[in-house]
Structures are given as structure tokens and as C-alpha cells.
N, C-alpha and C positions, 0 to 999 in steps of 0.2 A: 183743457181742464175738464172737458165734458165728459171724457172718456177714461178718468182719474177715479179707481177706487175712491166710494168717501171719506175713509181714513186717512188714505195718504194727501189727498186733496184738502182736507179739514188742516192737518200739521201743518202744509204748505204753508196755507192762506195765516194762520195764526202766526206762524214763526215768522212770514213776512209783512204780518201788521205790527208786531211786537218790534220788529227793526225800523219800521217805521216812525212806533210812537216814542222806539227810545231815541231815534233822533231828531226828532221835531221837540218831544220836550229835554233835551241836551242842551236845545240850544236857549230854553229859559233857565237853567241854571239847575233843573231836576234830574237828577242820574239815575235812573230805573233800574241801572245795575248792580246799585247799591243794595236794591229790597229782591231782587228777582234772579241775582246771580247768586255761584254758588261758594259760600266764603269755608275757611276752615274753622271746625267746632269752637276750635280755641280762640276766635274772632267776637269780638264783640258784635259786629255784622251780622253774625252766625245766625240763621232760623230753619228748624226744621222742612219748612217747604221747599226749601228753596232746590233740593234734592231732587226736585219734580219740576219748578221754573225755569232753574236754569240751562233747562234741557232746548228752552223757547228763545231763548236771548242769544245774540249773537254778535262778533264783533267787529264785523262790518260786513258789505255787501257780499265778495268774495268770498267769505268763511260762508255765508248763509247761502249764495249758489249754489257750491260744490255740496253741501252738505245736503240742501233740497235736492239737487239733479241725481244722487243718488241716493235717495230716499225716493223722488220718480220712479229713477231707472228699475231697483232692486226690488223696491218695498208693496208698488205694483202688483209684481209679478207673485208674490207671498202673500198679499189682501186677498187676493183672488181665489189660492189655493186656499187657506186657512180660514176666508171669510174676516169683516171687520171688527169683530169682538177680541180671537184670540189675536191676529195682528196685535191690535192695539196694547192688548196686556202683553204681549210680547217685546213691544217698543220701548214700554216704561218699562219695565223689570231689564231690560239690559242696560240702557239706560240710566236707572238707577244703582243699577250694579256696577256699571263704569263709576258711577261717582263715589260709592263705596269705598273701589279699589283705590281711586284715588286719593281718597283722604285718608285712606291707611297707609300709601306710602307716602305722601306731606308727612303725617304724622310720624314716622320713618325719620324723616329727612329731619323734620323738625325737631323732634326730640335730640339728633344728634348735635345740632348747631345749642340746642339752649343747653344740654353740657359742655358745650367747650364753652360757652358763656358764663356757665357757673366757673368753671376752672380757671376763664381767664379774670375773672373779677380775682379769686384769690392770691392772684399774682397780676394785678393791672401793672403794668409799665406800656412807654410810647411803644417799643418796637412790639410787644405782644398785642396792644391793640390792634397795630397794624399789618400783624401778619392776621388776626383774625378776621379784620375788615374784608382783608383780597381775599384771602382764602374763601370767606363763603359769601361775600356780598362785593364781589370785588366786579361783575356786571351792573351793579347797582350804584354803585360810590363813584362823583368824579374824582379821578386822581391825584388832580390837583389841588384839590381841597383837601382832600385825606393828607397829600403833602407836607399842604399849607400847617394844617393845626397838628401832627406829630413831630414838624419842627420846632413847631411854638411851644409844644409840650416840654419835646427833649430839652429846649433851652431850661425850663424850671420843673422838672420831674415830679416833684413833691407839691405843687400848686394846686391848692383843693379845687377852684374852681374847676380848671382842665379835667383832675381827676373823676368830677361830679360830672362833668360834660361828655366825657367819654363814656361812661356810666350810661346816659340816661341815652346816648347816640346806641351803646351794645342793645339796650330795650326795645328801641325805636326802630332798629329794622329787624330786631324779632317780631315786633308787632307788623309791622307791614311784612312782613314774610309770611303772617298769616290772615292781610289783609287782601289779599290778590285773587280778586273773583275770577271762577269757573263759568266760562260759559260754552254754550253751543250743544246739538243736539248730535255733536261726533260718537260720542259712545253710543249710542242705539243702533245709528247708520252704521255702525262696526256690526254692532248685532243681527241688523237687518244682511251688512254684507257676507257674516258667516251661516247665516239660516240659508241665502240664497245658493252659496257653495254648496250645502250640506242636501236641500231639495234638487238643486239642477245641474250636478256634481260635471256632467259633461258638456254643460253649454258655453258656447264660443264664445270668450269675450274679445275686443280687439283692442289694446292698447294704443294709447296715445303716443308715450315716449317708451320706449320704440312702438311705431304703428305694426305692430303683433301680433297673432292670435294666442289667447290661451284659454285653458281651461277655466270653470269657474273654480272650481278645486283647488288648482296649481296657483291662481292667483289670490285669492282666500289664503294660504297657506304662507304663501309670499310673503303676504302684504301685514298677517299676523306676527311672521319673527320679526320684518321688518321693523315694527311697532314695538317690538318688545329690546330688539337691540337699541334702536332710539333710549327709547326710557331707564335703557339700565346704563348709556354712556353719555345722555346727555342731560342729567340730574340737574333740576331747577329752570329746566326751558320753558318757555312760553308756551309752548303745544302739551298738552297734558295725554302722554304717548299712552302710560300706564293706564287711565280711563278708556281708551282704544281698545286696549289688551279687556279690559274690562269689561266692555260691551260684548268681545268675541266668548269670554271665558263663560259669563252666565247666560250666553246665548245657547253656548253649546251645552250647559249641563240641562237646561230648559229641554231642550232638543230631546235629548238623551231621556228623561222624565218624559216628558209626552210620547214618548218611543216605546218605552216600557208600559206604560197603558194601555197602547193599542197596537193593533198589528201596522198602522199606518201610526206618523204623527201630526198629519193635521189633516 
């Protein structure tokens, strides 16, 4: 740690007290990543900071290694060249541009589920319920419960209660569809990862799987479609690919702006 630029060393140390304090007080019943992570607009959870917090929260030890070790590895090597000022406004603005991009395409996604929401109330029946259920909450629903009560439905179809019940179930995981906090400090680390392709275009990196050499370039380049085929085929995962993409995208127009400034960019 002694030999750790102080930006990168300062983000460490915080992002691993914040894991710490969100699990010590987890365990009395306080969930830190209620106020500190990052929810969608449409969330009653929702708060402007959190744009900038939830960059610190993380969701468990594993996510905050990989995420510090290359924040270490990369972000390092960029403190150094750039000095810890513009680093650091370079960390948050991608960063918060990964969250950006993210909640614009929630917002995407989401907008599409609460029109077939609206469409499917104008025609509730059991089987339209339940092809809307799987169709876009169908990781979410046990199935045998969704079974259970579209049996119990189709038996009396016209049963207000069921009707009212199915109703307020189509609400209830739109609202938790935009209850599902964002965490972790990946979109910067993407930024930090394409600043480092872009400064040390030819440095050797060596891969894990497979134990490989490659370029930082070649890998940067890689490791960006790869993030973006993710996100465009696997709609509603857990990993939030498109904030990845997000971090790369306004890292690089960043770049490109400080490029045009000077004959050097940092």
C-alpha cells in the first residue's frame, strides 16, 4: 500500500471499509444498500447521490477484489501519468457515465414491460397473465406458484378477487423491477481499463484463461464487444454489462476531449 498512488489507495481503503460497514451493520438489520446503492429514477429508493455512492458499495467480497485488483493494477499506472486530480475526475465521470447509460437502457427495458402491462390489464385473462409473468419475470416467479393460482384462477375466471390479485402481482414486480439496486465500482474500472489500452496501446498483458500474452489494445477491444454482446443478449441479468460499455464509452470520448486540447492528453 506504500507504494500505491493516493487516489488509487484512498478508493481502495474506502470501497473496503464500505464492505465492511455494510456488513457488520447487515447483520443488525440496517441495509446500507438501500441509501447508498444505485436504484432506478422510477424507484421510490431513488436519490440523486447515489449516482456517485454506489460506485463505493459492493456485493460481496469477490466483486470488490476483482474490482480493486484492477483498479491496483490499471489505475496505478494512469495516477502516475495524469497525476491524482485529473485521475480522479476521470474515475467519476466514467463512472458516472456507466450509470447513466445504465438507467437509460432499464429505462428501455422498463418502459417496454409497463406497456405490455398496460395491454395486458385491457384484456386480463389467466393464460395472458401467465404468458406475461414468464415472458419477462419468469427468473423471478416460482413456477409453481404461478401454477398454483392460474389454476385456481382458470377454475372461476371472472372472480374479482383473483382479478384484483393479479392486478396488483402485474404492479408489484414492475415495482421491484425497479427496485434492484446497482452496485460496484465496474463501470470506472472499465474506464480506467480503456484509458490504459488507449496510454500503453502496446503493453503485454498476460492472461489467465488462457495463460496468454496480449496486447493492452487487443484486450481492451475484446473485452469491450464482449460487454456489449453480453448486454444486448442477455437483457435483465444481474451483471449490468451496458454500465461496462458505459464506462469504456465516456472514457473514451473524455480521451478524445483532452486530446484535442493538447498535443498530449494527460
Amino acid at each position: 500500500m506504500r507504494n500505491l498512488p493516493p487516489a488509487v489507495k484512498n478508493l481502495i481503503i474506502i470501497n473496503a471499509v464500505l464492505l465492511l460497514l455494510t456488513t457488520v451493520l447487515e447483520r443488525t438489520g440496517f441495509d446500507l444498500v438501500r441509501y447508498l446503492g444505485l436504484f432506478y429514477p422510477g424507484s421510490d429508493l431513488f436519490r440523486p447521490y447515489q449516482l456517485a455512492t454506489h460506485m463505493f458499495m459492493h456485493g460481496g467480497l469477490m466483486h470488490l477484489f476483482f474490482n480493486m485488483y484492477a483498479l491496483w493494477i490499471f489505475g496505478s499506472a494512469l495516477e502516475q501519468v495524469w497525476g491524482s486530480k485529473r485521475f480522479l475526475f476521470y474515475y467519476f465521470v466514467t463512472g458516472m457515465g456507466a450509470a447513466a447509460l445504465h438507467i437509460f437502457v432499464s429505462w428501455i427495458e422498463i418502459s417496454h414491460v409497463q406497456s405490455a402491462a398496460k395491454a395486458l390489464m385491457n384484456t386480463l385473462t389467466p393464460e395472458a397473465f401467465e404468458e406475461f409473468a414468464v415472458k419477462y419475470f419468469g427468473k423471478n416467479i416460482n413456477p409453481d406458484t404461478l401454477d398454483s393460482f392460474v389454476s385456481r384462477w382458470s377454475a372461476t375466471p371472472e372472480n374479482p378477487v383473483l382479478l384484483a390479485q393479479a392486478e396488483q402481482t402485474v404492479v408489484s414486480l414492475i415495482n421491484g423491477m425497479m427496485s434492484i439496486p446497482t452496485v460496484g465500482a465496474s463501470g470506472a474500472v472499465f474506464g480506467v481499463l480503456l484509458a490504459f489500452g488507449m496510454l500503453f496501446p502496446n503493453t503485454q498483458l498476460m492472461l489467465i484463461f488462457p495463460p496468454i500474452p496480449v496486447k493492452a489494445k487487443y484486450f481492451v477491444i475484446g473485452y469491450g464487444v464482449l460487454e456489449l454482446a453480453l448486454g444486448l443478449n442477455n437483457p435483465g441479468s444481474n451483471v449490468a454489462h451496458f454500465a461496462h460499455v458505459g464506462g469504456m464509452i465516456f472514457g473514451f470520448l473524455l480521451i478524445k476531449y483532452w486530446q484535442k486540447k493538447s498535443q498530449h492528453f494527460y
